[in-house]
Structure formats: C-alpha cells, structure tokens
C-alpha positions as CSV (number, residue, x, y, z in Angstrom):
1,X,0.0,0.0,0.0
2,X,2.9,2.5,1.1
3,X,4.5,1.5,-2.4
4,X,1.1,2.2,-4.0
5,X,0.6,5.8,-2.6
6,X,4.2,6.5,-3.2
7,X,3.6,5.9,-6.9
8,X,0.7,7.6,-7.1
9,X,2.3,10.9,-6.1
10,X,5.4,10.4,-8.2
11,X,2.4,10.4,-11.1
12,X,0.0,13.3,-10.0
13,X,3.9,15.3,-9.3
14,X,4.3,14.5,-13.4
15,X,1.1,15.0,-14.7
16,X,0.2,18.6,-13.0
17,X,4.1,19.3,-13.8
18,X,3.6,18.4,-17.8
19,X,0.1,20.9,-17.5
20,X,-2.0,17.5,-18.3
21,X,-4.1,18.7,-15.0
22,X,-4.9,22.4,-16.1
23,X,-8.4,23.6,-15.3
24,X,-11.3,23.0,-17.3
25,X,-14.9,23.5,-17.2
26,X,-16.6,21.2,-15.1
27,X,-20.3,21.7,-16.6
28,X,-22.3,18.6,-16.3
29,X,-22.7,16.1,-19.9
30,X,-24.5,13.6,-19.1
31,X,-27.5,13.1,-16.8
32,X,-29.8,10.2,-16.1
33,X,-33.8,10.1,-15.9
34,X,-36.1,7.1,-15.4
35,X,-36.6,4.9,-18.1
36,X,-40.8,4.4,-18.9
37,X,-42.1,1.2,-18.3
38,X,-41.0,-2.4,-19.3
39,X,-42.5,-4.7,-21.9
40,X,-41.4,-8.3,-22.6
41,X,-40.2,-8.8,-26.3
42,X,-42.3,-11.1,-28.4
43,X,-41.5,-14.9,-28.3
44,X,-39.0,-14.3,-24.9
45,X,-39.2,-16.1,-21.5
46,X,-42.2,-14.6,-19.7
47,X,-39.8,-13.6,-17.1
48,X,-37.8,-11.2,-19.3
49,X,-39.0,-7.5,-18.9
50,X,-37.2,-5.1,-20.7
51,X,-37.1,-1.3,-19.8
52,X,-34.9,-0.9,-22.9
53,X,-36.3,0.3,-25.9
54,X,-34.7,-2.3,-28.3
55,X,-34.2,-0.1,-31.1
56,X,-33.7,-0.9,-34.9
57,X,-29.8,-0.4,-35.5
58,X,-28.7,0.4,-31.9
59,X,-25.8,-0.5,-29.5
60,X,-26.4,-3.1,-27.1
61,X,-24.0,-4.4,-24.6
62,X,-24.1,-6.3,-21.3
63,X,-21.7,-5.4,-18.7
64,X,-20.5,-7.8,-15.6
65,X,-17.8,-7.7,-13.0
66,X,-16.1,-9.9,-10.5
67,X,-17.7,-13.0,-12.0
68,X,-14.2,-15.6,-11.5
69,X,-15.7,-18.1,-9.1
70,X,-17.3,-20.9,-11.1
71,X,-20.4,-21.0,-8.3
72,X,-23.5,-22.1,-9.1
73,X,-25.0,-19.0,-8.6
74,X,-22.6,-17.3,-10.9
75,X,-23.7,-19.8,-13.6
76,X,-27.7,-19.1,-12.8
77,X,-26.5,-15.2,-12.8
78,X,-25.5,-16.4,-16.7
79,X,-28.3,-18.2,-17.3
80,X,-30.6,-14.8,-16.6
81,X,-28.2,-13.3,-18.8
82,X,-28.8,-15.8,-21.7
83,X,-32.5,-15.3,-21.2
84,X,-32.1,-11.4,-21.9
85,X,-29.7,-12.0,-24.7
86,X,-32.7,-13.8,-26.5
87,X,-34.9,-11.4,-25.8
88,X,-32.0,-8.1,-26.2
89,X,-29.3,-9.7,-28.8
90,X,-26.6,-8.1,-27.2
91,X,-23.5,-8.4,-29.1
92,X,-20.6,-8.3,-26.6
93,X,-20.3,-8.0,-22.6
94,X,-17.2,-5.8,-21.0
95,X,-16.1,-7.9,-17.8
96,X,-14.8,-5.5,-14.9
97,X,-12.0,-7.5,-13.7
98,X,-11.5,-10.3,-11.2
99,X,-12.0,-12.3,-13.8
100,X,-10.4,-15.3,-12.3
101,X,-10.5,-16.2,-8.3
102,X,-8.1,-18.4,-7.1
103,X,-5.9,-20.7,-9.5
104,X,-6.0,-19.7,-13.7
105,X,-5.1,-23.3,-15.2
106,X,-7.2,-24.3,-18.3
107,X,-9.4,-26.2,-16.2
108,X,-10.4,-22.8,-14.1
109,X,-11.1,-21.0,-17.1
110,X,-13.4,-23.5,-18.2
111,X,-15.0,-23.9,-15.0
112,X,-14.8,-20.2,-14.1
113,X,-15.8,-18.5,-17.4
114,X,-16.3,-20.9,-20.5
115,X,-18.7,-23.4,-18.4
116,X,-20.7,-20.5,-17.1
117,X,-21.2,-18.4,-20.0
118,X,-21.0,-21.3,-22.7
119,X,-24.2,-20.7,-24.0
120,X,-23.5,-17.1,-24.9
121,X,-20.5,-17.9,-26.3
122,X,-21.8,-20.5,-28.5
123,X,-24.4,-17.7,-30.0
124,X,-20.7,-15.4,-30.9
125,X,-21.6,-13.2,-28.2
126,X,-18.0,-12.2,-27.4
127,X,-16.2,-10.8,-24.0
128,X,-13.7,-7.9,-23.1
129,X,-11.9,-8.0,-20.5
130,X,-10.2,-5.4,-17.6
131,X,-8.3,-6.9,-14.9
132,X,-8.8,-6.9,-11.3
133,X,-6.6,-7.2,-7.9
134,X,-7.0,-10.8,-8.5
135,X,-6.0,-11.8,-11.8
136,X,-3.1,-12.3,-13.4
137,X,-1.0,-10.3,-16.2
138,X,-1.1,-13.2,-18.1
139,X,-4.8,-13.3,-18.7
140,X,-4.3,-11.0,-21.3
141,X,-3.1,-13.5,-23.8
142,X,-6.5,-15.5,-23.2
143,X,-8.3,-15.8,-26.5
144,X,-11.9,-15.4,-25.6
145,X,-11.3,-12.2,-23.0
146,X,-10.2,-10.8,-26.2
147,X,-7.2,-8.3,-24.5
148,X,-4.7,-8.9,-27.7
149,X,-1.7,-9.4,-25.1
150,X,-2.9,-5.6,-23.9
151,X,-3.5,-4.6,-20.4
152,X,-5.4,-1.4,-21.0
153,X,-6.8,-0.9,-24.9
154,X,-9.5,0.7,-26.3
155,X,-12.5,-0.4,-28.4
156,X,-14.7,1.6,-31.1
157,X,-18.4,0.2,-31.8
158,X,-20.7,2.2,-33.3
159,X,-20.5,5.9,-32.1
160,X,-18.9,4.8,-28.7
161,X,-15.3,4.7,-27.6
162,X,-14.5,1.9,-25.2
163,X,-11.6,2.3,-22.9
164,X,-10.3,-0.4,-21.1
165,X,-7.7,0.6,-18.5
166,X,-6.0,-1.3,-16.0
167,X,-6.5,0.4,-12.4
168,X,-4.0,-2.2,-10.8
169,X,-0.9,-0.3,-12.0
170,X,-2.0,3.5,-13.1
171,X,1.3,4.4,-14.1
172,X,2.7,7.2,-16.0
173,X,3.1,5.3,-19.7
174,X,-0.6,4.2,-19.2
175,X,-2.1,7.4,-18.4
176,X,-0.1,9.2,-20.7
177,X,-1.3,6.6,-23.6
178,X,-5.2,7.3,-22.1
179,X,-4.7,11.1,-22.5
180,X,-3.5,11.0,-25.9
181,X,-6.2,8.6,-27.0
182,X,-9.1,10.9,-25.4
183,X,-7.6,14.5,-26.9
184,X,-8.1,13.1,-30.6
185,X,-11.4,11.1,-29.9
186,X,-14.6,12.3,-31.5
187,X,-16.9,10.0,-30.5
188,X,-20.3,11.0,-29.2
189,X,-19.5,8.3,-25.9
190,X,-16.4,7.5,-24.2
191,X,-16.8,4.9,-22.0
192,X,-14.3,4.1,-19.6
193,X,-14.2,0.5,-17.9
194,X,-12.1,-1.1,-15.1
195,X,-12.1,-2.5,-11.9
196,X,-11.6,-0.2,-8.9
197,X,-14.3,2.3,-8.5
198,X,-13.4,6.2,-8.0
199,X,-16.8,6.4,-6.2
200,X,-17.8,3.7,-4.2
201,X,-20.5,3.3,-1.2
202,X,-18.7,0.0,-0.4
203,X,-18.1,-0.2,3.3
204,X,-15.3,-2.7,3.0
205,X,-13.5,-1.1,-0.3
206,X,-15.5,2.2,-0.9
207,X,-14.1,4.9,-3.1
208,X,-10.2,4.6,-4.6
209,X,-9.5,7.9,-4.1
210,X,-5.8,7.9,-4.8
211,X,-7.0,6.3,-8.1
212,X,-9.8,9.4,-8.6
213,X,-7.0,11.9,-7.8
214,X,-5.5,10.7,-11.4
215,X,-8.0,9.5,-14.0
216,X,-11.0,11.8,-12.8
217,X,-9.5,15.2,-14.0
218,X,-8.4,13.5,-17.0
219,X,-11.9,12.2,-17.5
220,X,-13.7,15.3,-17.2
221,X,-11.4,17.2,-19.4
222,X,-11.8,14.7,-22.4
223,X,-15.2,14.1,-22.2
224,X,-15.7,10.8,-20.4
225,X,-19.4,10.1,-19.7
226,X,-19.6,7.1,-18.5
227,X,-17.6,5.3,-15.9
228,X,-17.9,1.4,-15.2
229,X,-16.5,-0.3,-12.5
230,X,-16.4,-3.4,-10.1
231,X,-14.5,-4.5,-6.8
232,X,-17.4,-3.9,-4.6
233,X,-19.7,-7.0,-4.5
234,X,-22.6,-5.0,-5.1
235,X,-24.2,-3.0,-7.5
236,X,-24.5,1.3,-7.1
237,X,-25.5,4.0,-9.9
238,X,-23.5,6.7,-8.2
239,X,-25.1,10.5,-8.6
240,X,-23.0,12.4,-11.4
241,X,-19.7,13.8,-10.3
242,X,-18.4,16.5,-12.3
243,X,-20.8,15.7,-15.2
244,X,-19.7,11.8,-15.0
245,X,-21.8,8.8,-14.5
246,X,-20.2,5.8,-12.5
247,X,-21.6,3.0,-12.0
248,X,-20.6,-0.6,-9.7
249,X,-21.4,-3.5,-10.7
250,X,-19.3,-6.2,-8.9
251,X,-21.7,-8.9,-7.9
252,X,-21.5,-11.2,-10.9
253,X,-20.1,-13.8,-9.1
254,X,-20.0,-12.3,-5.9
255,X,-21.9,-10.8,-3.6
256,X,-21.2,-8.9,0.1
257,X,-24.8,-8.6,1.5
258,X,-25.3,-5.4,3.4
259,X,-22.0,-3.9,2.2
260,X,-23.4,-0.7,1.0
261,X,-23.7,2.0,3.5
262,X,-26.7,3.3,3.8
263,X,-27.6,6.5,3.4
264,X,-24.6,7.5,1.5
265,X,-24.8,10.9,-0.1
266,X,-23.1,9.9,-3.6
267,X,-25.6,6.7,-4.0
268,X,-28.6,7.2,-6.4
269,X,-29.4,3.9,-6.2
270,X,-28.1,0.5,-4.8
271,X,-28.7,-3.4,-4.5
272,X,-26.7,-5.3,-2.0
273,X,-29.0,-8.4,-1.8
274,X,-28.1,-10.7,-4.4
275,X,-26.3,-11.3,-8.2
276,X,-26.5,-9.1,-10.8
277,X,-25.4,-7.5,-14.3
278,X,-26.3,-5.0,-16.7
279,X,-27.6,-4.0,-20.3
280,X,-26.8,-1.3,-22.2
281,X,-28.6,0.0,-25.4
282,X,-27.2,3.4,-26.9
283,X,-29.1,5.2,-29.6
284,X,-27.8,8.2,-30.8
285,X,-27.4,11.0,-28.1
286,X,-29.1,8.3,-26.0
287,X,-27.9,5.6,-23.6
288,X,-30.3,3.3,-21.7
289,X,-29.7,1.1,-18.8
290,X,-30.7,-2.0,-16.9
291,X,-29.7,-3.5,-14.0
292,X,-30.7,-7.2,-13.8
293,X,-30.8,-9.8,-10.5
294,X,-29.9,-13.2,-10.7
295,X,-34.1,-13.8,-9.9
296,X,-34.4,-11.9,-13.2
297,X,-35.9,-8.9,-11.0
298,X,-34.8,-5.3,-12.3
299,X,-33.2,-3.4,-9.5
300,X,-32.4,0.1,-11.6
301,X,-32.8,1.3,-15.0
302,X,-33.3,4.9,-16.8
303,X,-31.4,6.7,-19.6
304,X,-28.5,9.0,-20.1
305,X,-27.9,11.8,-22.6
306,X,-24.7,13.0,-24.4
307,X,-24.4,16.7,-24.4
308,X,-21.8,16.0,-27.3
309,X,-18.2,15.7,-27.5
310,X,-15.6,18.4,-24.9
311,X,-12.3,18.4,-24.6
C-alpha cells in the first residue's frame, strides 16, 4: 500500500508538472432520468422485462464484474443473462475485472468462465476484459477475454469509444497513452471500464480515491461520460460527479450482502442483496440502462444523454 501511494504521487507530481491537470470546465454532460415502463419482447421467457427500448440499429452491450468463481450462482446469474440475450441480442459483454478467483489453469477457465457463460459464447456473443486485484497479467493472452496481449486498450463500436484501462498499476506510460487517446477522440460516448471504483459506497472497499485523484481530471477534461466499475460485490448508480456517471457492478459472481452503506450521499441507487449485471442500449445522443438480479428482478434502470463531444 505505502508503495502504491508513493507511486501515485510520483504520477500526479508529473502530470500537473507536464500541464495534463490544467483547469477546465466542469459543466455537467451527461444526466440520467427514469426509463418508462417495461414490456417483454415477443416470443421471450415470460420472465424477461425489458425497460430498454430495443431499437432498430442500436448498440447493445451487457456489462458484468467480478464473475471468477465458477459457483452455481454465478452460472444461474449467466443463465438470466442468456435469457435477456434472447430477448436483447446483445452483441458483446465488457467484464470489470476479477475475472479469475483463485488458481488460472485451463481447467479454471473452463469452470470459471467458458462453463458458465457457454451458452453465450456459442451464440458469438464475445467478451472484453479489464483486470482486477485478483487476476493475473497473463490473462491478457486469453483468447476469448479478447485483450490482444494488452493490459489497458480501447475499443470503437458504433459511435462509442471503449476504454479499457488497468487500475492495478495507473502508471505514468498508461495514463499518458489514455490522455493521448481521449484528446483526438470524436466520439459521441467515451466509455471508460475497469475495476476499482473512484466512487464507491462499499463499506469494505468504498471509493479509490488515490486512483480518482489521477484519472478523474483526465476524464472530465476529455469528455468521459460514462464510468464502469467493479470490486465492490454490489451494485450502485452513483449521482454524477463533475458531469460523469459511475456506475458498480461487482456482484457477478459475488456478492457482500449489506456492504453498501446506507444513506450515503453519492448513492442514487443500490442493490446489495443478491447477483447481478447490466444492459446497455445506446441510440444516438441516447444511452439506456438496466440492472438485472440473478431472480431476473430489475433493480435500476433509466437513460443517459450526451451533451456532445468536450475536450
């Protein structure tokens, strides 16, 4: 940990020496309202209720996070997933890291990740992966998290920009890499992804503020909207900071019941009582949400707007 802080100060001493940190307007671009209604889509499980509007031609996506355990609740969390995916053809799912608990032999990725989600994978339905606290380097060279031998990359579909950063190690050649990615990226969405949250409700992790202290004025000065992250077992929409949305959404394999604090001012809302993941469906300026228990019971949704590109 002392070796942690110690780097993070040798970085923040660099970046606000180089100017990277210079001020910028912190005017809000994004907000989030609630999403009208749900309907089940014709010919899906009864069970399935979408609030998404499941439009001709749009972005879909599912999002999960600390899923490495290779439980049977993580694998009846997947089969909810592969329920929505017939109903919402999501065409990939970003995975928040801890991605792997415990031992990484071929035989723990099957049980841990090809087992559980073999179903989706059959249907082409690929994965992209961030790492967490608990995996290793090494799982970047695994075929099907699709990392190309990368630990941080980023990923264009449609008119978003993926980022994929790894918050284990937010050194100087990574964020400098992230910075000059952002100032020459026009897309109406940039979408950061990885696995220690800035804001957090988490009583036993909560916010990584030394982390926050780096890649938040970077993200606000770029234009990030939207922020997704993992490491608490729980899920929390977190109320915009500086014109950002965060989510959590580390219970897809895990869960720590009662974690989130209560009555935490950044929380908008949160579900600490069992499995979950998310959907995604961006259209245009707009990008809905879901959040999704392992009952198949929705525990959040609404819809965010782009206010455009800012740097």
């Amino acid at each position: 940990m002392l070796m942690r802080r110690f780097l993070f100060s040798i970085l923040l001493l660099a970046l606000i020496t180089s100017g990277s940190l210079t001020s910028h307007s912190l005017t809000s671009h994004s907000y989030a309202q609630s999403a009208n209604g749900s309907k089940v889509a014709a010919g899906a499980n009864s069970s399935v209720k979408l609030t998404l509007p499941v439009k001709e031609g749009s972005l879909r996506f599912a999002v999960i996070g600390d899923t490495g355990t290779g439980t049977s609740q993580q694998k009846q969390l997947a089969r909810v997933m592969v329920q929505y995916q017939q109903a919402f053809p999501f065409e990939f799912v970003l995975m928040l890291g801890d991605n792997m608990y415990g031992g990484e032999s071929a035989k723990d990725f099957q049980n841990k990740f090809s087992n559980p989600y073999e179903a989706l994978l059959a249907g082409k339905v690929k994965f992209y992966a961030a790492l967490g606290n608990h995996d290793q380097a090494l799982q970047i060279n695994y075929e099907q998290f699709n990392m190309n031998g990368k630990e941080y990359y980023r990923l264009k579909k449609g008119n978003v920009a993926f980022y994929a950063l790894n918050s284990n190690y937010m050194d100087q050649k990574q964020v400098q890499w992230l910075v000059s990615e952002l100032a020459k990226d026009t897309s109406e969405w940039k979408v950061a992804f990885m696995h220690h949250p800035p804001y957090s409700s988490g009583g036993k992790h909560g916010s990584d503020k030394q982390l926050r202290e780096v890649v938040e004025p970077i993200f606000v000065k770029y234009g990030v909207n939207v922020v997704l992250t993992g490491h608490d077992h729980f899920y929390e929409r977190v109320k915009p900071q500086k014109g950002i949305y965060y989510f959590v959404s580390g219970a897809g394999g895990k869960l720590r019941s009662g974690d989130l604090k209560d009555n935490s001012p950044i929380t908008a809302k949160g579900y600490d009582r069992d499995l979950s993941f998310m959907i995604f469906e961006v259209v245009d300026k707009q990008m809905y949400f879901q959040t999704i228990s392992r009952t198949g019971e929705t525990v959040d949704s609404g819809v965010m707007m782009s206010q455009g590109t800012r740097k």
